[in-house]
C-alpha positions in Angstrom: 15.3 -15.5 6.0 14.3 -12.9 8.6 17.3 -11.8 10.8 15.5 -12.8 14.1 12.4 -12.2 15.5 11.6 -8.9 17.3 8.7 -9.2 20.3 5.5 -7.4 19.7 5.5 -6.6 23.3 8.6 -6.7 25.6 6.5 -8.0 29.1 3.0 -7.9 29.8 1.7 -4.6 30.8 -0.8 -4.9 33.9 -4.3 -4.7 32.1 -3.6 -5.9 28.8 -5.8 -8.3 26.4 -4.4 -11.6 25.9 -5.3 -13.8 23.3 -7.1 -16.2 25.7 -9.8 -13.4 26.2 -10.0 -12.6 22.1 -10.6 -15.4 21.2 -13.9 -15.8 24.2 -15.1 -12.6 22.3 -15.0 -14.0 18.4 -14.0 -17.6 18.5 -13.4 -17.3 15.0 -10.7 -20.4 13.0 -7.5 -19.9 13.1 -7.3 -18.2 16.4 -4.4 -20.5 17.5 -2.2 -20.2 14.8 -2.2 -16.2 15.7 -0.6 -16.9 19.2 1.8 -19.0 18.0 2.3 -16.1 15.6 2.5 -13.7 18.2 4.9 -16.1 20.4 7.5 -15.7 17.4 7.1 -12.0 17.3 7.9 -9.4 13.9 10.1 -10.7 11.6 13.2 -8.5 11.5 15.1 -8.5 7.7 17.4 -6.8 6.3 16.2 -3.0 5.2 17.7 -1.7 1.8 18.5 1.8 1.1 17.3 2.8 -2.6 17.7 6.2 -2.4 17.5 9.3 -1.1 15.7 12.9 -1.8 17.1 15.6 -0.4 19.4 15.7 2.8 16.2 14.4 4.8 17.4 15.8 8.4 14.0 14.7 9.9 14.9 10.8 9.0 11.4 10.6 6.7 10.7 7.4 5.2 8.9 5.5 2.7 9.2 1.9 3.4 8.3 -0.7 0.8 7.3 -4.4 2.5 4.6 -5.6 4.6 3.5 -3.5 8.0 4.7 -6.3 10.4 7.9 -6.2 9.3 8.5 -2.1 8.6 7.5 -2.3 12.7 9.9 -4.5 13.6 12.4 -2.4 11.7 11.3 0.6 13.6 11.2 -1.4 16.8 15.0 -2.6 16.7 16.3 1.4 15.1 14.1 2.3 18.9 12.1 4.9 16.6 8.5 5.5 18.5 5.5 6.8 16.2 3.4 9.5 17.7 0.4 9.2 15.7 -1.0 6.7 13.3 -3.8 6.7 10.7 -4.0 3.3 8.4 -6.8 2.5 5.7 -6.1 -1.1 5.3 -8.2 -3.2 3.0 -12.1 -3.4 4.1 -12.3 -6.7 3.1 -15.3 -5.4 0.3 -14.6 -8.5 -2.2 -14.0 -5.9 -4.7 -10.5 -5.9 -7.0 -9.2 -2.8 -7.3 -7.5 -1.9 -10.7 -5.8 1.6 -11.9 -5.9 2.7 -16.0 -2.7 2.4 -17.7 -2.4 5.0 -20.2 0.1 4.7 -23.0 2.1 8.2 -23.8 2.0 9.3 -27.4 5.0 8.3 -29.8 7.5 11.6 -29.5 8.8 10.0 -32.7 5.5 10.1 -34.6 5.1 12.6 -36.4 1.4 13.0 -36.2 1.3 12.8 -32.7 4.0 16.0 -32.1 1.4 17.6 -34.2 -1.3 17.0 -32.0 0.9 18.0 -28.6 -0.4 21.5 -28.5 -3.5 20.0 -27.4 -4.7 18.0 -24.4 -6.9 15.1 -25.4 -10.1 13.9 -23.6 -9.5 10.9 -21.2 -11.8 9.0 -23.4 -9.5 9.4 -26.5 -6.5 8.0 -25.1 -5.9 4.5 -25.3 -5.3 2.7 -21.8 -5.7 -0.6 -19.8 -6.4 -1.5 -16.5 -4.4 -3.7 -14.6 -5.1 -5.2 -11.3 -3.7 -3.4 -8.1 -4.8 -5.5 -5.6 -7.4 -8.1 -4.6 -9.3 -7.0 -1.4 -10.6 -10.4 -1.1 -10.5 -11.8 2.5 -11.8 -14.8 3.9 -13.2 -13.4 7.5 -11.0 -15.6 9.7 -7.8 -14.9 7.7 -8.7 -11.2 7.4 -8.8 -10.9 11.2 -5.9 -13.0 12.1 -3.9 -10.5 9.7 -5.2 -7.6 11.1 -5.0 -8.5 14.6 -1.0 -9.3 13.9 -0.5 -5.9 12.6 -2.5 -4.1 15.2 -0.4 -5.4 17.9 3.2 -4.9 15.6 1.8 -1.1 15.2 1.1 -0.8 19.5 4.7 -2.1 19.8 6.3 0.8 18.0 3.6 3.9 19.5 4.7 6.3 21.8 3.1 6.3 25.1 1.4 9.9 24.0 0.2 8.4 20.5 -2.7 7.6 19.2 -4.5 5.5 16.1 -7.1 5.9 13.4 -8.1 3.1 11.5 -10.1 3.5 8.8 -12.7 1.1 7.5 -16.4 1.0 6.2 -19.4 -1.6 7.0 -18.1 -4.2 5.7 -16.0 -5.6 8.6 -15.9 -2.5 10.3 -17.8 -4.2 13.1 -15.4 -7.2 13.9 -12.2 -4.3 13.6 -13.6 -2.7 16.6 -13.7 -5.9 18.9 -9.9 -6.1 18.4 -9.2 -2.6 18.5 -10.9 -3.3 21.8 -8.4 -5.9 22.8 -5.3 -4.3 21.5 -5.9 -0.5 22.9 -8.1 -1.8 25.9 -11.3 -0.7 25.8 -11.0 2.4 27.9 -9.1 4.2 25.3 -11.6 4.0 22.9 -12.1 7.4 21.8 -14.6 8.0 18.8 -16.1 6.0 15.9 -15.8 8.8 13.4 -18.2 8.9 10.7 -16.9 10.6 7.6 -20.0 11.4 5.6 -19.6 12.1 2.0 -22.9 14.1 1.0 -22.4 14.0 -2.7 -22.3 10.4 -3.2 -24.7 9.5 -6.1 -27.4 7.5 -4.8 -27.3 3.5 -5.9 -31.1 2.6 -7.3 -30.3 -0.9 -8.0 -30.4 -2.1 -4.6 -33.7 -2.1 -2.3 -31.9 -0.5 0.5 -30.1 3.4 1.9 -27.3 4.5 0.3 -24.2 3.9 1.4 -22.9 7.2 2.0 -20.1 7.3 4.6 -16.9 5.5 6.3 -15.8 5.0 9.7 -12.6 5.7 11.5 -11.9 4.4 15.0 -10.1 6.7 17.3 -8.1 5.0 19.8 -5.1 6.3 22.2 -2.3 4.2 23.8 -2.7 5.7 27.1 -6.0 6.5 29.2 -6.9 9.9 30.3 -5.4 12.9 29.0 -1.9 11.3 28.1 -2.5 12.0 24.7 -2.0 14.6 22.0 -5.5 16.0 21.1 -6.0 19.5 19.5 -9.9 20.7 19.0 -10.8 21.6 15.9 -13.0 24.1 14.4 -14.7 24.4 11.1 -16.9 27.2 9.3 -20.6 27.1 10.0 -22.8 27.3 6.6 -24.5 30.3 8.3 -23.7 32.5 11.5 -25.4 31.7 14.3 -26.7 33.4 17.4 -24.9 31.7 20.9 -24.3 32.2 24.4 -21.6 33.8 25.6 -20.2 31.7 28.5 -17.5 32.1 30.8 -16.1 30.6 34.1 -16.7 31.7 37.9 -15.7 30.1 40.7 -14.5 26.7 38.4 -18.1 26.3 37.1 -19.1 27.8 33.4 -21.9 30.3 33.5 -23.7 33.0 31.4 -22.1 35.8 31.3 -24.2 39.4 31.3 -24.2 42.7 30.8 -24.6 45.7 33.4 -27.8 45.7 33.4 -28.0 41.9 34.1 -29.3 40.9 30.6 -28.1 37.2 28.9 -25.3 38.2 26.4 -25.1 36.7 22.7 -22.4 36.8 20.0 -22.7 35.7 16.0 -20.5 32.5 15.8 -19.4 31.5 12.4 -17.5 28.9 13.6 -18.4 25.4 15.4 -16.0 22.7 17.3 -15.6 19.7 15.3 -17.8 16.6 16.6 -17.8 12.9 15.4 -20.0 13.0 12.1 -17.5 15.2 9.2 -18.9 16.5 6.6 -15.5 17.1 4.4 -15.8 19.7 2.0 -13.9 17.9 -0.7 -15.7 16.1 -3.8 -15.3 13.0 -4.1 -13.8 10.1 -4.9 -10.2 12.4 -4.1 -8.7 10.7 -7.2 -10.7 12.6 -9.5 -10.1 16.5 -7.4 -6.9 15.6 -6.3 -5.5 13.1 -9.1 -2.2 11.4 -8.4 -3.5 8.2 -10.2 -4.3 6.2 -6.9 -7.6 4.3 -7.1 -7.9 4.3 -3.2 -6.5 7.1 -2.5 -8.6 9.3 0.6 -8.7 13.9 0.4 -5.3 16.1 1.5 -8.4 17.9 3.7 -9.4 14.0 5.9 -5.8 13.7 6.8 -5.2 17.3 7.5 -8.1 17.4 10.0 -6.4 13.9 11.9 -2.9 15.0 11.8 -4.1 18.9 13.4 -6.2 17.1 15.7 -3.5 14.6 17.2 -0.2 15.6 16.5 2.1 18.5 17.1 4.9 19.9 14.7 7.7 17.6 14.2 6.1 14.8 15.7 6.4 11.5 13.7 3.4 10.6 11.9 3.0 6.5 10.4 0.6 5.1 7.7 1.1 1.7 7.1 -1.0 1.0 4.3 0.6 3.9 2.8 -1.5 3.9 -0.7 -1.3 7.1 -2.9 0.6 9.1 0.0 -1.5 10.7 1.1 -0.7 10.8 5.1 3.2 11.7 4.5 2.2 14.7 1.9 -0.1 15.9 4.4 2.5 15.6 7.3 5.0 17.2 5.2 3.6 20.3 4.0 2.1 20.7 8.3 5.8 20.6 9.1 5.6 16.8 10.6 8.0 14.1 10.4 6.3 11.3 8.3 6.9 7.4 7.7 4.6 6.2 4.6 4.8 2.4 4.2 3.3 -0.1 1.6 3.8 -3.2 0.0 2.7 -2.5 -3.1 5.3 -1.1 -5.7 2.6 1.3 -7.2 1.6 2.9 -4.0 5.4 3.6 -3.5 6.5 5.4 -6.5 3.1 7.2 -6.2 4.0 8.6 -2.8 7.9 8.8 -3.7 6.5 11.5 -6.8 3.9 13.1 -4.9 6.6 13.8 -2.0 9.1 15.0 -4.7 6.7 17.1 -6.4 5.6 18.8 -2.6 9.3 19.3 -2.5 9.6 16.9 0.7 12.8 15.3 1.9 12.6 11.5 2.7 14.7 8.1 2.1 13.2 5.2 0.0 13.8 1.8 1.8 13.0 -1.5 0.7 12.8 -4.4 3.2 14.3 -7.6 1.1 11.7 -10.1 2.5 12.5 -12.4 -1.0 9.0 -11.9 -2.4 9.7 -8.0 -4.4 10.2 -9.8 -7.6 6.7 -8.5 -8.7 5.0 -5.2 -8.5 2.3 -5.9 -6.1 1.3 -9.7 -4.0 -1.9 -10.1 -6.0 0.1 -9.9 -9.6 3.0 -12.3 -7.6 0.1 -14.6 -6.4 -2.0 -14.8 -9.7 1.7 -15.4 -11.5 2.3 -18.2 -9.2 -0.7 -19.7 -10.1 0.5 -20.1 -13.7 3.8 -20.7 -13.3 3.6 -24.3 -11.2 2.9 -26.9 -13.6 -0.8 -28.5 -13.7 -2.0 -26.2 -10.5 -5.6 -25.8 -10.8 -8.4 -25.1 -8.7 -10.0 -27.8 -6.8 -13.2 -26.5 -4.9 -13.4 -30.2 -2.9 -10.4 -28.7 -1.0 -9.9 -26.1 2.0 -8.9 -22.7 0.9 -6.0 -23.4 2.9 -4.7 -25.4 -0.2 -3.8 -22.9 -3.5 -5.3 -25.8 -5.7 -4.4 -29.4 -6.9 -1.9 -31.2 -9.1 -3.4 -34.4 -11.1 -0.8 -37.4 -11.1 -1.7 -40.6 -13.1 -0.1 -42.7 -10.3 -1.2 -41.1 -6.9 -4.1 -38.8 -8.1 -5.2 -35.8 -6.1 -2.1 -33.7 -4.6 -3.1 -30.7 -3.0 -0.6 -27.7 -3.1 0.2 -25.3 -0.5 1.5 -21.8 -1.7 2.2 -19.1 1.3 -0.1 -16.3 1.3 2.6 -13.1 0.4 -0.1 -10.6 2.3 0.4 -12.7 5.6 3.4 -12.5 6.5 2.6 -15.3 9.1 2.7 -18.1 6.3 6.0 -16.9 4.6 8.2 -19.1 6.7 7.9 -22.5 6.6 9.0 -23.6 10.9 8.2 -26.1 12.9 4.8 -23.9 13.9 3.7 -23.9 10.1 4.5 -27.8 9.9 2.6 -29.0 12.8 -0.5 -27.1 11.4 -0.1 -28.6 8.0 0.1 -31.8 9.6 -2.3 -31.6 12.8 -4.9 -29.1 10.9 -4.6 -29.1 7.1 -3.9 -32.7 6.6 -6.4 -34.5 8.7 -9.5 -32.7 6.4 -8.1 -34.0 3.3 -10.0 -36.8 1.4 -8.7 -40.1 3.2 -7.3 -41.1 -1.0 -4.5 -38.5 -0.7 -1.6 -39.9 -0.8 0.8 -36.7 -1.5 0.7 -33.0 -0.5 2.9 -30.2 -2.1 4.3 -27.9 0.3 6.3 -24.4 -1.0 8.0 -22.0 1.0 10.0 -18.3 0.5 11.8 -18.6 3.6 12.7 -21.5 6.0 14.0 -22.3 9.1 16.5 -25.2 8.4 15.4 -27.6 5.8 16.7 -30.6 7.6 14.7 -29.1 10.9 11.6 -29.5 9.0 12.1 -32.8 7.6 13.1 -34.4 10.8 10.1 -32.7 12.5 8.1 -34.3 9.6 9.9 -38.2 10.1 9.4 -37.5 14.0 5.9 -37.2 13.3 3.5 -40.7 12.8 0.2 -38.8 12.5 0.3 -39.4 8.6 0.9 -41.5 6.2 0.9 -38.8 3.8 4.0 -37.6 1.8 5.3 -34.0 2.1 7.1 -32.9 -0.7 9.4 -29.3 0.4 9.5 -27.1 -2.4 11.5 -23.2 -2.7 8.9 -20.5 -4.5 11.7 -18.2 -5.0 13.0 -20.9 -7.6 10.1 -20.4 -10.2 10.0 -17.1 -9.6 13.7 -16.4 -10.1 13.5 -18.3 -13.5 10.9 -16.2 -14.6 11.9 -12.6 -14.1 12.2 -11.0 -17.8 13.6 -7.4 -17.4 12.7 -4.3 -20.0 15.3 -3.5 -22.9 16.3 -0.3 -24.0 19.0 1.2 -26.1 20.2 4.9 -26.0 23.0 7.4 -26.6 24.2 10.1 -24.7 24.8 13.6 -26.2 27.5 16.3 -24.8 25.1 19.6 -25.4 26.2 23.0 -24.1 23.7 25.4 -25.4 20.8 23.1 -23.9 19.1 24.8 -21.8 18.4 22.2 -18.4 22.2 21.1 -19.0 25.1 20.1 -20.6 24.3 16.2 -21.0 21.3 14.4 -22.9 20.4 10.8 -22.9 18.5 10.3 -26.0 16.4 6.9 -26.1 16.1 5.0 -28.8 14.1 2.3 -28.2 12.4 0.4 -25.3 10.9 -2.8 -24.8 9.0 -4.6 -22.4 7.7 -7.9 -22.3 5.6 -7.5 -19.3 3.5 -4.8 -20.9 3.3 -6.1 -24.2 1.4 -9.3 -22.9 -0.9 -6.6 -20.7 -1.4 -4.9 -24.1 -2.1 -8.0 -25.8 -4.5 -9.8 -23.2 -6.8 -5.9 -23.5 -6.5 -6.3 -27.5 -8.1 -10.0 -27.5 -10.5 -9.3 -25.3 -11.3 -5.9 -27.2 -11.6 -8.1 -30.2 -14.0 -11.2 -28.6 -16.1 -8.3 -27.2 -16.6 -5.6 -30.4 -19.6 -4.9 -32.2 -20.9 -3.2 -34.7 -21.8 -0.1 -32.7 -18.0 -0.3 -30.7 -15.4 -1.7 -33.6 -12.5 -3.6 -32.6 -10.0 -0.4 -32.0 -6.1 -1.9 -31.0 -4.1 -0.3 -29.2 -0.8 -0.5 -31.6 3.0 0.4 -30.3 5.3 2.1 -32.9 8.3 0.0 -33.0 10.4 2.5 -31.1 8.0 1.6 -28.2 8.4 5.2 -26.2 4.7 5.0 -25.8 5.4 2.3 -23.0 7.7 4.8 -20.6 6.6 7.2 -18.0 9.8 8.4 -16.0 12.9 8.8 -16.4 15.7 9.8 -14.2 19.8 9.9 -14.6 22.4 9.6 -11.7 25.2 11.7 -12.5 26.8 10.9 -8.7 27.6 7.2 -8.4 27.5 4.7 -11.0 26.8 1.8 -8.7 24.7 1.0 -5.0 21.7 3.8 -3.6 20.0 5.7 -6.2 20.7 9.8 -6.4 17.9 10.8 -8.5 19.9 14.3 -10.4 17.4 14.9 -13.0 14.2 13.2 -13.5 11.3 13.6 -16.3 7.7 12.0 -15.2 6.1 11.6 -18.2 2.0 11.9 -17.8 -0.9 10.4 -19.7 -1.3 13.6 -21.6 2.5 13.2 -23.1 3.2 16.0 -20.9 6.3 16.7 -19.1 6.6 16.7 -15.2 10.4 17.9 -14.8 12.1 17.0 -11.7 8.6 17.8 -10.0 7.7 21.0 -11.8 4.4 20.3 -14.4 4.7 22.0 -18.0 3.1 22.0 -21.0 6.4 20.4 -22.7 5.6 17.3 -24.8 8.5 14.8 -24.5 11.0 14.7 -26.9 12.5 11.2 -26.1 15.3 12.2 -24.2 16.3 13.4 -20.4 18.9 16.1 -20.0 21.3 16.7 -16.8 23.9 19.3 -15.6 27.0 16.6 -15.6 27.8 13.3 -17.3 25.0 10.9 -16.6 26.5 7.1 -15.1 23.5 5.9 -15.0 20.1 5.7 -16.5 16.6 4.7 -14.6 13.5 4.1 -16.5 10.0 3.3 -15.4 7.9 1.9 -17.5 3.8 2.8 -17.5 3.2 -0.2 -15.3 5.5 0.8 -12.7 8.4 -1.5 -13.5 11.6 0.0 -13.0 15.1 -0.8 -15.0 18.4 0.7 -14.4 21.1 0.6 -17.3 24.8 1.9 -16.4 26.0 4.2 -19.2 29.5 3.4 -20.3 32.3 5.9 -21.4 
């Protein structure tokens, strides 16, 4: 359960949009369901220190929960962002997935053998898993968006400004409630980021798509804004006037003898089309492993262009890190937020490897029992008995449950990427009941309705028996439940080693063996469909785990501080695709021996596995 409810906007500032006038612009479903939303304001929970990286005197954060609610964090702690960039989803349709590459054996013989070499990407053995969906219905994706534009307004400084990133596929519809958050009249640029070496796409009889937009907005109108000009190199010198001012107007200027003077400019002010000298996509000349991720040299030109040294720069939709790593190294203060577990133990590495200083918080909102809210969604799918997918119904209803007695019975499951339909009020019951209800086939005679958080239980049912509008039963069910049952965590088993001579300290913790379920049914799902789909000219080629199963880890890190509450990272091994060793940020050309060593006895013992689930074992005397 949230803590309370933090406004979006204290009082109505003279000027502002309201609702009433958005929805005259799109008219688009749902529309009401937002203001109630909005009448609620940010749910406020409570925010979980996991650890921290150095002694982080600038109060940087990576936040892991959804942007609505990191706001309402940073509205209650009174901490006021001075510039925000966010590359949310683009509603494309697409499914985004990163490889998973399994690290060679350092038990194998064969494979230590083979360490002196890096192999091709093509010769190591990997599997993609699902990041997540960007699969929107248009309505939904616009109430969403529109709820975190106006939690993001809430928490700007009166001097900030916003870029939000997008492309064409509802770029368009963005700018209409960019329009109606900011007010039109700080509307500063569309920005068109052009990338020039995109390959062109035959298939299609049409242009290639070869650029993004970013919408420039400030809080403030006029000049009450941070804005720095920018300048970039010119491919070739060019001959311009020399201009300069007389009397307050700009003019010419001239030699004695009267003549128009000229200079050789090699450098040009930065318009609204940019050309970024970086190739793309930045995950293959920048590689942190982050499908999605956007170039260091996009963000650098933003953060030059609208902020000022240690001035606090937000990305909500945080991704590969890329916003805080830029901030860092231009000496800003930086807040990189994310639901997704993979986007923050990208950034958390990335930001240790820069050598930046930051907290990692986690806001316990109940639904972090999975890495990422697609994975949690598609899990809940299988996990309530005889859900399937009834395309008779509204998408407002996950699916139906058969029932020899009372047929049909459509099943509600909250959304975890809106954070609207999380808790189950009186607001959520009177749509069911007013909205979802009344479209149903008139042979229902049952709905299903589950919940992750919820105002009062007994509320909600008396609301329901207060209500004659139905004669249709609603049956209250907890998510968390099936979730909790089905939570299986990785094993491992390891000794420690007292080891003077070693040369990164006294202590080793030497691993033994690891398993994990989770990635072992990944591993298996890739090996039968490797098998249905072989031929003669591609064999069926397994990938196989040595029983020891050290293929399956990719960091490790030891606490040698507290045996118990946040996390102090002391040593740390990352552990890349290449079996190389990454040692508390510092890349080698180590392969990794199975262990982790530290200066002091280790207490404790962290390990992430090469899907990004993380374990933490407490080493007894």
């Amino acid at each position: 359960m949230p803590i309370k409810y933090v406004p979006f906007i204290p009082e109505p500032i003279e000027g502002q949009a309201v609702l009433g006038n958005f929805n005259r612009i799109l008219k688009y479903k749902g529309a009401d369901d937002v203001s109630m939303v909005l009448q609620r304001g940010m749910p406020l929970y409570e925010m979980e220190k996991q650890e921290t990286v150095g002694e982080n005197p600038d109060g940087n954060m990576v936040i892991r929960g959804e942007c609505v609610s990191a706001c309402a964090y940073l509205k209650e702690q009174g901490i006021q962002v001075d510039l925000v960039y966010i590359d949310p989803p683009f509603a494309s349709g697409v499914d985004y997935a990163r490889k998973v590459y399994i690290r060679r054996n350092p038990k194998v013989a064969e494979a230590i053998a083979q360490a002196e070499q890096e192999l091709d990407i093509e010769e190591l053995k990997a599997f993609e898993e699902k990041m997540y969906g960007d699969v929107w219905d248009k309505e939904k994706y616009l109430n969403w968006m529109y709820e975190n534009l106006m939690a993001i307004k809430s928490v700007m400084s009166e001097t900030a400004s916003i870029y939000v990133h997008l492309d064409w596929h509802i770029g368009h519809y963005v700018k209409i409630l960019l329009d109606e958050v900011f007010g039109e009249e700080n509307f500063r640029n569309d920005i068109i980021w052009y990338y020039y070496n995109k390959m062109p796409d035959m298939r299609k009889p049409i242009f290639t798509r070869s650029h993004d937009i970013i919408y420039f907005y400030s809080k403030n109108k006029g000049n009450q804004y941070t804005f720095n000009l920018q300048s970039e190199k010119r491919l070739e010198p060019v001959k311009q006037l020399i201009r300069k001012k007389v009397d307050g107007k700009m003019v010419n200027a001239r030699d004695e003898d009267g003549n128009v003077m000229y200079r050789n400019s090699e450098d040009r002010i930065v318009d609204d089309v940019w050309r970024i000298s970086m190739l793309q996509p930045a995950d293959k000349a920048e590689p942190v492993g982050y499908a999605t991720q956007k170039p260091e040299a996009l963000l650098e030109r933003i953060i030059k262009a609208s902020s000022n040294e240690g001035t606090l720069v937000a990305d909500f939709f945080g991704g590969s890190g890329v916003t805080a790593a830029v901030a860092a190294k231009l000496g800003r203060r930086f807040i990189h937020c994310d639901i997704g577990l993979n986007s923050i133990q990208t950034a958390r590495d990335r930001l240790k490897a820069d050598g930046a200083q930051f907290d990692v918080l986690e806001i316990k909102d109940g639904v972090q029992l999975y890495r990422n809210p697609v994975q949690t969604m598609d899990k809940i799918k299988s996990l309530i008995p005889g859900l399937k997918n009834e395309d008779s119904l509204d998408p407002f209803w996950e699916g139906a449950i058969s029932d020899s007695k009372l047929g049909t019975v459509p099943v509600y499951v909250p959304n975890l990427m809106d954070s609207s339909s999380k808790l189950l009020d009186e607001v959520m019951m009177n749509r069911i009941l007013h909205q979802a209800i009344p479209d149903l086939d008139s042979s229902v005679k049952k709905v299903i309705v589950y919940y992750i958080d919820i105002t009062s239980e007994e509320e909600v049912k008396k609301f329901i028996r207060d209500d004659d509008s139905t004669m249709v039963e609603i049956e209250l069910r907890d998510l968390k439940t099936i979730l909790d049952d089905v939570v299986v965590g990785d094993y491992a088993e390891f000794h420690v080693e007292e080891s003077r001579a070693d040369l990164f300290g006294g202590w080793r913790v030497v691993v033994d063996r690891f398993l994990s379920d989770r990635v072992m049914q990944k591993i298996d799902e890739f090996n039968q469909k490797a098998r249905m789909n072989a031929t003669g000219k591609r064999p069926f080629k397994p990938i196989e785990i040595n029983e020891t199963g050290l293929e399956l880890i990719e960091y490790l890190s030891v606490d040698c501080t507290a045996a118990e509450g946040e996390w102090h990272s002391d040593s740390e091994i990352k552990i890349d695709k290449n079996g190389f060793v990454i040692r508390n940020g510092e890349k080698t050309k180590e392969f990794w021996d199975g262990t982790i060593c530290c200066e002091k006895r280790p207490l404790r013992v962290k390990v992430r596995n090469i899907c990004g689930d993380e374990s933490v074992w407490e080493i007894c005397e």
